[in-house]
N, C-alpha and C positions, 0 to 999 in steps of 0.2 A: 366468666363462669355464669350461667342460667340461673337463672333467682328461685327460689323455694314461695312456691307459691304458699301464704297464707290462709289467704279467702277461701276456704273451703269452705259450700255455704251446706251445711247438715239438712237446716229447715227453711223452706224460703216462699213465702206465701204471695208476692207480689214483683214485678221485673217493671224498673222504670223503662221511658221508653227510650231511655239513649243505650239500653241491650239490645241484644240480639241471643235467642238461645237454641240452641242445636240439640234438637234432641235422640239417644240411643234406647236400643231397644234388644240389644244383641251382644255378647260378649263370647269370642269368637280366641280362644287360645290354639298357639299352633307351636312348633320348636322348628327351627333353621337349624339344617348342618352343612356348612362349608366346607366342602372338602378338598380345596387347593389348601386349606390353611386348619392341616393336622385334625381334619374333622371336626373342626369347633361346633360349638352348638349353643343356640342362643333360644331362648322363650320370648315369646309375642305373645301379649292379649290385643285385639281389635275391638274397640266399642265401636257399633256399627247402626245404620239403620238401613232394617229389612229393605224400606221402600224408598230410600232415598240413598245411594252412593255417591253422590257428590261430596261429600265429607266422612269424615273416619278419624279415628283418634289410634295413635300405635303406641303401646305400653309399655315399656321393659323394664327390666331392673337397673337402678344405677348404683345403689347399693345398700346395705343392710335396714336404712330408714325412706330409704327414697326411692323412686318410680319415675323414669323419667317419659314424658307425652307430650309427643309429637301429635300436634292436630293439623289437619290440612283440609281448607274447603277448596278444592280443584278451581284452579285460575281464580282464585279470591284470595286467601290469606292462610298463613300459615304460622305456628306459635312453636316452640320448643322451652319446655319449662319443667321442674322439675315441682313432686309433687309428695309430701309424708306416707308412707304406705297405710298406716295407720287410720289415718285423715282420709284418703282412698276409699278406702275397704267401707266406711260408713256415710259416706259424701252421695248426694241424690246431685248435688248442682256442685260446679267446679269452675267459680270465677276468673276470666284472663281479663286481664287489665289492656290497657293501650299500650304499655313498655313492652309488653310478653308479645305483640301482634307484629306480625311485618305481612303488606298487602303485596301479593304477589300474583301478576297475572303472569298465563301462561304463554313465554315468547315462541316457543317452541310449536305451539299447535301448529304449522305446516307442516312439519315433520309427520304429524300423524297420517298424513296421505302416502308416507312411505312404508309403512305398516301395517298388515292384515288379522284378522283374524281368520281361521280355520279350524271349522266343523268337522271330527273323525270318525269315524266308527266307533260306537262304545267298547267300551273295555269290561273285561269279567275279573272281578278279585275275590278271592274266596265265596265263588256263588252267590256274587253281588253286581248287579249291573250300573256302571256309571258312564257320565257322559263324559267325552274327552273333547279340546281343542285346546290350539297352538294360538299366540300371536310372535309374529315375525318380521322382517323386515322383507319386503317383496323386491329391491334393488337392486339388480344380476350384476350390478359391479362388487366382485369379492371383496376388491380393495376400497372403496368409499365404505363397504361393509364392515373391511375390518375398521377402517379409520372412525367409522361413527359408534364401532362398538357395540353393533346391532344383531344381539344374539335372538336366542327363542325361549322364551315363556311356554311351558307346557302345562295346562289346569286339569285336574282330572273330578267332576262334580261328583258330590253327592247327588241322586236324584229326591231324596225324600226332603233337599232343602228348599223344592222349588220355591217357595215364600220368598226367600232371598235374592235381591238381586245380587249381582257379580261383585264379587268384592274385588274390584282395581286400582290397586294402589299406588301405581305406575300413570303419569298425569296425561302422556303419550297414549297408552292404554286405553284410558278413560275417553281421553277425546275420540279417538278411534271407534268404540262403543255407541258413541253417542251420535257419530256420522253414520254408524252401520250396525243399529240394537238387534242384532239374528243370533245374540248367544244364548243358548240356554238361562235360565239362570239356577242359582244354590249356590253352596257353599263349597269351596276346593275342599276334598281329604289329602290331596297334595298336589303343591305347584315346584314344579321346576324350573332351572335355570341354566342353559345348552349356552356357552358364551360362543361365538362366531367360529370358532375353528372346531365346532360338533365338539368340546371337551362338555362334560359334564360339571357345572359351577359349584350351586347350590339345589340343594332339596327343602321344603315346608311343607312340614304334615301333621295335619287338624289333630289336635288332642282332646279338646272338648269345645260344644257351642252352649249357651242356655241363653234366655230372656231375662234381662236386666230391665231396669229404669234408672237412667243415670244423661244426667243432659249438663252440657258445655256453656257456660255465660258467656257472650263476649260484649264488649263494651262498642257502640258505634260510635261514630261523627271521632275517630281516630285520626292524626295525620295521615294522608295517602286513601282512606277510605272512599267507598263512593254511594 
């Protein structure tokens, strides 16, 4: 069971130096619907920062008192903990301990040499021009395709969020990005999910964005840390 984080820190004037703090600037809500599995639909907030995607915190409900947040710093460390909604909603700092961290690099970056991204043609939606691309797996074997699982990510930008880089939450993604930064950036009004046999998976679409101040503590010199 994920531990109920206590330490929410409300007011916190001073960070020793065995922290380390992450800080957001963006709080980015969107709803998922799956629709192999009777349309479910799930809410996401993102605390995010505009000028840095190498980390991102994902939000959801876990139940009537609690929130549970998933934080990942890309090939560094990743936390799942659960957190009071209450204590949430008024928290500027949100302390993770060393129990809450697990340091995780990413073994898979090769992989991201089998993956592209691709620039489309904008799209018009209600007299609204946005920018669209794909990331996919480039592999012309269908069968190591299907075996890897390697479907297609379709993002479709808001253009008025260029402020924002690319929200990639996907680690595969993210390295790819970062071997080849030509994507627009802003925020998705919705990202889709094409799993390898062209079925349609999942759909995620922006509900709302604004400017927060809200930043992550994490504890250094952790087992495994570096």
């Amino acid at each position: 069971m994920k531990k109920l984080i206590t330490s929410i820190l409300i007011i916190q004037t001073s960070f020793c130096f065995s922290q380390e703090k992450y800080e957001f600037d963006y709080s980015i809500e969107t709803e998922i619907t799956f629709y192999k599995e009777d349309s479910i639909k799930k809410n996401v907030i993102y605390l995010t920062n505009s000028k840095d995607n190498s980390y991102f915190a994902e939000i959801t409900s876990k139940d009537s008192l609690n929130f549970r947040i998933v934080f990942r710093h890309h090939d560094k460390l990743y936390s799942d903990v659960l957190v009071s909604k209450s204590q949430l909603n008024k928290a500027e700092f949100i302390n993770i301990s060393c129990d809450d961290i697990n340091y995780r690099k990413n073994k898979y970056k090769h992989v991201a040499k089998e993956y592209d991204f691709f620039i489309h043609n904008d799209t018009i939606i209600n007299e609204k021009t946005y920018k669209v691309y794909t990331f996919r797996s480039i592999l012309k074997n269908l069968k190591k395709r299907i075996r890897n699982g390697a479907g297609t990510n379709l993002y479709i930008i808001d253009n008025s969020t260029s402020f924002h880089l690319p929200l990639l939450t996907h680690p595969t993604a993210y390295e790819d990005w970062k071997l080849n930064n030509t994507l627009p950036n802003g925020i998705f009004i919705e990202k889709k999910y094409v799993n390898v046999l062209g079925e349609e998976h999942s759909s995620e679409k922006l509900i709302s964005y604004y400017q927060i101040k809200k930043s992550i503590v994490v504890e250094k010199d952790c087992n495994g840390s570096k």
